[in-house]
PDB file of N, H, CA, C and O in Angstrom:
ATOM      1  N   UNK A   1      -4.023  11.279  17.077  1.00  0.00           N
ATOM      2  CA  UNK A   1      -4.677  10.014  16.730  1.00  0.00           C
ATOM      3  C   UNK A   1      -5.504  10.174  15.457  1.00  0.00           C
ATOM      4  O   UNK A   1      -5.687   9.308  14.600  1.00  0.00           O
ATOM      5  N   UNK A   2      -5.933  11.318  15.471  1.00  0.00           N
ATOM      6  H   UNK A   2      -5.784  12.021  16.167  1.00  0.00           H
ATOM      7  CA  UNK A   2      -7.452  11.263  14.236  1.00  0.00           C
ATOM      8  C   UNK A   2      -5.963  11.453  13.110  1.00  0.00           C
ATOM      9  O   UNK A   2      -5.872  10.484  12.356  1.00  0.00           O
ATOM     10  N   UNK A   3      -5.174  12.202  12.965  1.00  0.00           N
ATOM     11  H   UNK A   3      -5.248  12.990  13.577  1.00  0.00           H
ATOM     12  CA  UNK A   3      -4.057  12.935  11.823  1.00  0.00           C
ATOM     13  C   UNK A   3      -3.751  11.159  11.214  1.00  0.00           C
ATOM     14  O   UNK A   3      -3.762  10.892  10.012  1.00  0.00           O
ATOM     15  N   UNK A   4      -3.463   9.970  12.451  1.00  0.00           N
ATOM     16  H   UNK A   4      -3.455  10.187  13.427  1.00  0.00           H
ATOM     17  CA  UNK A   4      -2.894   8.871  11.936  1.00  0.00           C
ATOM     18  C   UNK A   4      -3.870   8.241  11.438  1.00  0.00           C
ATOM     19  O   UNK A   4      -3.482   7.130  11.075  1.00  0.00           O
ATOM     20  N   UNK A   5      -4.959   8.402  11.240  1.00  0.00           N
ATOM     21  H   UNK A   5      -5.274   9.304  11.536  1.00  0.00           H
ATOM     22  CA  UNK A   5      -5.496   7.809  10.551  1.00  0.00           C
ATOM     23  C   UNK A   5      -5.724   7.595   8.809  1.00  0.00           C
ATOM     24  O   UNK A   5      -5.771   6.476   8.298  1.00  0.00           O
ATOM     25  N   UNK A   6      -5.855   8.906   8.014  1.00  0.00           N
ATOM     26  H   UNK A   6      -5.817   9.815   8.429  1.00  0.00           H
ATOM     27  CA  UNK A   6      -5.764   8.574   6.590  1.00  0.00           C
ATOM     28  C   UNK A   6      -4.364   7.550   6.451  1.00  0.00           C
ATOM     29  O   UNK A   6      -4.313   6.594   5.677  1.00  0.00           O
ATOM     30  N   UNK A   7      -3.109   8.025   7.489  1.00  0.00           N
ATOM     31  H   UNK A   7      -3.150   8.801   8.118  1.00  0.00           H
ATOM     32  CA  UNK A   7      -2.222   7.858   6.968  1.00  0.00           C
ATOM     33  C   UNK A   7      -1.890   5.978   6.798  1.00  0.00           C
ATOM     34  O   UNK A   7      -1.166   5.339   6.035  1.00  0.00           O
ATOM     35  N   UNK A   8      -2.968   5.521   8.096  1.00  0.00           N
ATOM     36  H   UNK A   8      -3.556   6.040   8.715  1.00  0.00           H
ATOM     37  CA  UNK A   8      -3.308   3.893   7.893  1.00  0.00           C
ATOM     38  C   UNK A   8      -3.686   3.673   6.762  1.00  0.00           C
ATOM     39  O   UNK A   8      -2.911   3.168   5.951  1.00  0.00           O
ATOM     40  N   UNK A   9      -4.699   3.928   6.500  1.00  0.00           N
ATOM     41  H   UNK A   9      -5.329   4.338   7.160  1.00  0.00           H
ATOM     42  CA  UNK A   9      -5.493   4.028   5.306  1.00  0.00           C
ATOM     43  C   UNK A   9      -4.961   3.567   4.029  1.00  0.00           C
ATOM     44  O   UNK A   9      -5.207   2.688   3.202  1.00  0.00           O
ATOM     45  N   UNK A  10      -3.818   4.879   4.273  1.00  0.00           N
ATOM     46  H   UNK A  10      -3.619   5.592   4.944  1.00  0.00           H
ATOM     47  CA  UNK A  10      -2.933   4.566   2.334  1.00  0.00           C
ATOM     48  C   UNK A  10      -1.533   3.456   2.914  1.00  0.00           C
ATOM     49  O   UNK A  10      -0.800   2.892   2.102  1.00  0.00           O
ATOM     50  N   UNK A  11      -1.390   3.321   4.263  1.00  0.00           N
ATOM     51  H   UNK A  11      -1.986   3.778   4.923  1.00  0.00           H
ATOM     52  CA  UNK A  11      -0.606   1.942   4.033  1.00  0.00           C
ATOM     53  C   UNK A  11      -1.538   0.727   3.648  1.00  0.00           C
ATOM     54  O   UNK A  11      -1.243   0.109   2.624  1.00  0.00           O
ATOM     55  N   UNK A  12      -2.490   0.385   4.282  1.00  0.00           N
ATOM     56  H   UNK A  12      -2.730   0.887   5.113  1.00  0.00           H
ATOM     57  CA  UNK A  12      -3.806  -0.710   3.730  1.00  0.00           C
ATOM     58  C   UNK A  12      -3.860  -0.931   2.347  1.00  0.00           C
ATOM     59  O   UNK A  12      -3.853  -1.950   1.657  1.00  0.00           O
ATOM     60  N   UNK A  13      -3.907   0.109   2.140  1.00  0.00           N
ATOM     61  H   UNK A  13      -3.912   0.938   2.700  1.00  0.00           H
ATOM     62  CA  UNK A  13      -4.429   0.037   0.323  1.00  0.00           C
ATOM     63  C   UNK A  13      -2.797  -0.146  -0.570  1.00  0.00           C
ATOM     64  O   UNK A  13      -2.714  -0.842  -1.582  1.00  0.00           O
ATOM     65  N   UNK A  14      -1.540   0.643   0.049  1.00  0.00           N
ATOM     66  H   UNK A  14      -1.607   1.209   0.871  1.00  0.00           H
ATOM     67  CA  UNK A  14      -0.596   0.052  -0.460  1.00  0.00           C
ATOM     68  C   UNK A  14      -0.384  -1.668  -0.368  1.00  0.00           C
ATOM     69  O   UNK A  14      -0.346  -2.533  -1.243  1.00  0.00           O
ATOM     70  N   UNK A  15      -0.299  -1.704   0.717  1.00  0.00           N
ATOM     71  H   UNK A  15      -0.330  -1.001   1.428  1.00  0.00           H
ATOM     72  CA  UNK A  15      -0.186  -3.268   0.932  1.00  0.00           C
ATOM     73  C   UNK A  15      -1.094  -3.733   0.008  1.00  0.00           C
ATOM     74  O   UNK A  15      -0.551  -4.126  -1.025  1.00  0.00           O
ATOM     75  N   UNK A  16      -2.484  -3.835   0.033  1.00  0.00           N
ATOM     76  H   UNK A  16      -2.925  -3.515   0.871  1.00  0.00           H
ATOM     77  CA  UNK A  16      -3.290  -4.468  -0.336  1.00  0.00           C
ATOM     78  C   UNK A  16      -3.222  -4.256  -2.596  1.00  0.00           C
ATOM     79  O   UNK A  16      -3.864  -4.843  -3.467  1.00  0.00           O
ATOM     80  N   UNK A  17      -2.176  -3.205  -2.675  1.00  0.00           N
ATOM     81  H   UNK A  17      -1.655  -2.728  -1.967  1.00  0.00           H
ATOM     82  CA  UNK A  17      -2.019  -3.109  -4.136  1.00  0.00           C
ATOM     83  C   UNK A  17      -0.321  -4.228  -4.495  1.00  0.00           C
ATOM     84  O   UNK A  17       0.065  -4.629  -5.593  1.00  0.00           O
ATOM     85  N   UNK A  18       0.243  -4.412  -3.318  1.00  0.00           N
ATOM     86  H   UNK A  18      -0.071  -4.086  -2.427  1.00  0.00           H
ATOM     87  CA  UNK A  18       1.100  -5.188  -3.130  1.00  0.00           C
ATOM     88  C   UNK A  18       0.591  -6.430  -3.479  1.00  0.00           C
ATOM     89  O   UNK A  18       0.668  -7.067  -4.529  1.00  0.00           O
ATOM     90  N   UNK A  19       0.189  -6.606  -2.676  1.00  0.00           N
ATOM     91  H   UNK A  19       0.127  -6.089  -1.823  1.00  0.00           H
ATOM     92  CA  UNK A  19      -1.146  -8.283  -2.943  1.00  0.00           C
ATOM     93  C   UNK A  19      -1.145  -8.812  -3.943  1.00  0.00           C
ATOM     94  O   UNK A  19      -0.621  -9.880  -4.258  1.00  0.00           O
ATOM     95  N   UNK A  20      -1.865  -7.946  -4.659  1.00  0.00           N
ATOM     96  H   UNK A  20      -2.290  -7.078  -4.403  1.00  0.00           H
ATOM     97  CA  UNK A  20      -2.779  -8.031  -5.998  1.00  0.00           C
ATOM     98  C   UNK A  20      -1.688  -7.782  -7.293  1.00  0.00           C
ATOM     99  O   UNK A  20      -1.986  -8.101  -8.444  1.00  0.00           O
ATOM    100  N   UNK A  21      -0.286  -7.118  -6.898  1.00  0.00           N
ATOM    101  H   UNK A  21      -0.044  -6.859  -5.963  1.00  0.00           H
ATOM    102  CA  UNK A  21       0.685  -7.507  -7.486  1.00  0.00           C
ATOM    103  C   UNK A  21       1.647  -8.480  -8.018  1.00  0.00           C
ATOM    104  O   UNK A  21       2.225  -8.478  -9.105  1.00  0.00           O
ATOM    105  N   UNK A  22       1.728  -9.585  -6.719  1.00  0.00           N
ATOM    106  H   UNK A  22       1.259  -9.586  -5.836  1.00  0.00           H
ATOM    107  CA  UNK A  22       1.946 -10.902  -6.415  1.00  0.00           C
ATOM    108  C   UNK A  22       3.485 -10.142  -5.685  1.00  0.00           C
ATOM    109  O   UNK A  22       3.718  -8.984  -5.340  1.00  0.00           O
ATOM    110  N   UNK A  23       4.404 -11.514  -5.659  1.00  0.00           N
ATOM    111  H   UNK A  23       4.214 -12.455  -5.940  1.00  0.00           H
ATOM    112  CA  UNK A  23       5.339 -11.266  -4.777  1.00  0.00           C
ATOM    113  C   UNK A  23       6.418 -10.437  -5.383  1.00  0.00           C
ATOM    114  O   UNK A  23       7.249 -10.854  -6.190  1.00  0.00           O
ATOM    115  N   UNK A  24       6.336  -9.294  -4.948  1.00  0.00           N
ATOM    116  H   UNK A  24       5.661  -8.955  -4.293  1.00  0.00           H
ATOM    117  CA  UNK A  24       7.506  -8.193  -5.592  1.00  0.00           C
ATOM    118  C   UNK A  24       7.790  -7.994  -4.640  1.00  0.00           C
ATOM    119  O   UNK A  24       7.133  -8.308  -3.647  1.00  0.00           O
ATOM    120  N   UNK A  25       9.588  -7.010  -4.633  1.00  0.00           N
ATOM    121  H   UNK A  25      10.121  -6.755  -5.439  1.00  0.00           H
ATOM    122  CA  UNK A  25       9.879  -5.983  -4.085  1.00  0.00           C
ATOM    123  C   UNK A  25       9.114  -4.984  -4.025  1.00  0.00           C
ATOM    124  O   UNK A  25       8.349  -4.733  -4.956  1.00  0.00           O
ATOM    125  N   UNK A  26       9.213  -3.816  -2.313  1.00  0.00           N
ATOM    126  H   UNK A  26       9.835  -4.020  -1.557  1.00  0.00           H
ATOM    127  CA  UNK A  26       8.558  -3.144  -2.492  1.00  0.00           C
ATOM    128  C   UNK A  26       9.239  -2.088  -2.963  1.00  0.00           C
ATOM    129  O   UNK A  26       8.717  -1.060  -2.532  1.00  0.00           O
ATOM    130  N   UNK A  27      10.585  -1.766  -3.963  1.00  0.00           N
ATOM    131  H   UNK A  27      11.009  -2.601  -4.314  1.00  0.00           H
ATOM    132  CA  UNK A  27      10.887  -0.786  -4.749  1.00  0.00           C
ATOM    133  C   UNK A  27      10.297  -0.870  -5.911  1.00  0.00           C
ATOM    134  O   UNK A  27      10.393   0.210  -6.495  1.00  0.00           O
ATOM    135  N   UNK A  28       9.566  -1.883  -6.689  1.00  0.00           N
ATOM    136  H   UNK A  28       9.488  -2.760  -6.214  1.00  0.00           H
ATOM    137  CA  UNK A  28       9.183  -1.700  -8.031  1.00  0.00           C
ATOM    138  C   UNK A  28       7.536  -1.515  -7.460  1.00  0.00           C
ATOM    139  O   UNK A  28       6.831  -2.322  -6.854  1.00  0.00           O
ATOM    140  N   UNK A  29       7.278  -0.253  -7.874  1.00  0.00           N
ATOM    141  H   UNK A  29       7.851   0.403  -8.366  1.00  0.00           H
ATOM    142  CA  UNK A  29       5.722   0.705  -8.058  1.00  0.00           C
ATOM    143  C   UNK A  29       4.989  -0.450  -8.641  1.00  0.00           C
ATOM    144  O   UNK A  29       5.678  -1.369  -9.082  1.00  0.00           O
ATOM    145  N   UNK A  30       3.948  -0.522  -8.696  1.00  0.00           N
ATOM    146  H   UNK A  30       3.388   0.225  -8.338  1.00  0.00           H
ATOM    147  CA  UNK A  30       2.408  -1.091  -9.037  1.00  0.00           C
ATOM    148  C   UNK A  30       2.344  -0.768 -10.223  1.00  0.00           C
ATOM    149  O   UNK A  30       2.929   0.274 -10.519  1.00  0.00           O
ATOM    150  N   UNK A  31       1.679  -1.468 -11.238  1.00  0.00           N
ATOM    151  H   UNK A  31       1.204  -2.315 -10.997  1.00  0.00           H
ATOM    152  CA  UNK A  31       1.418  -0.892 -12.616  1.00  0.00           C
ATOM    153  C   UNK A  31      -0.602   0.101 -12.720  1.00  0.00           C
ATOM    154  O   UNK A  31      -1.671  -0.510 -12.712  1.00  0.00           O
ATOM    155  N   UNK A  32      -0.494   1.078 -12.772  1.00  0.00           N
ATOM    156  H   UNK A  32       0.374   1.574 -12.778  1.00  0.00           H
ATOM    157  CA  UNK A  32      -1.477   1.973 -13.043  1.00  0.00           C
ATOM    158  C   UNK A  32      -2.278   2.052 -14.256  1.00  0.00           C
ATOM    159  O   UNK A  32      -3.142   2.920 -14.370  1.00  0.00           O
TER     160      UNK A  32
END
């Protein structure tokens, strides 16, 4: 249980860089 946790974490923040991307596929990466 504790191991799954960062791993929530960086789905949250993926999603949430998804978001802020607008509506893409999730094969094209985020711009950095």
């Amino acid at each position: 249980m504790v191991r799954a946790i960062p791993a929530i974490a960086v789905l949250l923040i993926a999603v949430m860089l998804l978001f802020m991307q607008g509506n893409r596929p999730f094969m094209v990466p985020p711009g950095f």
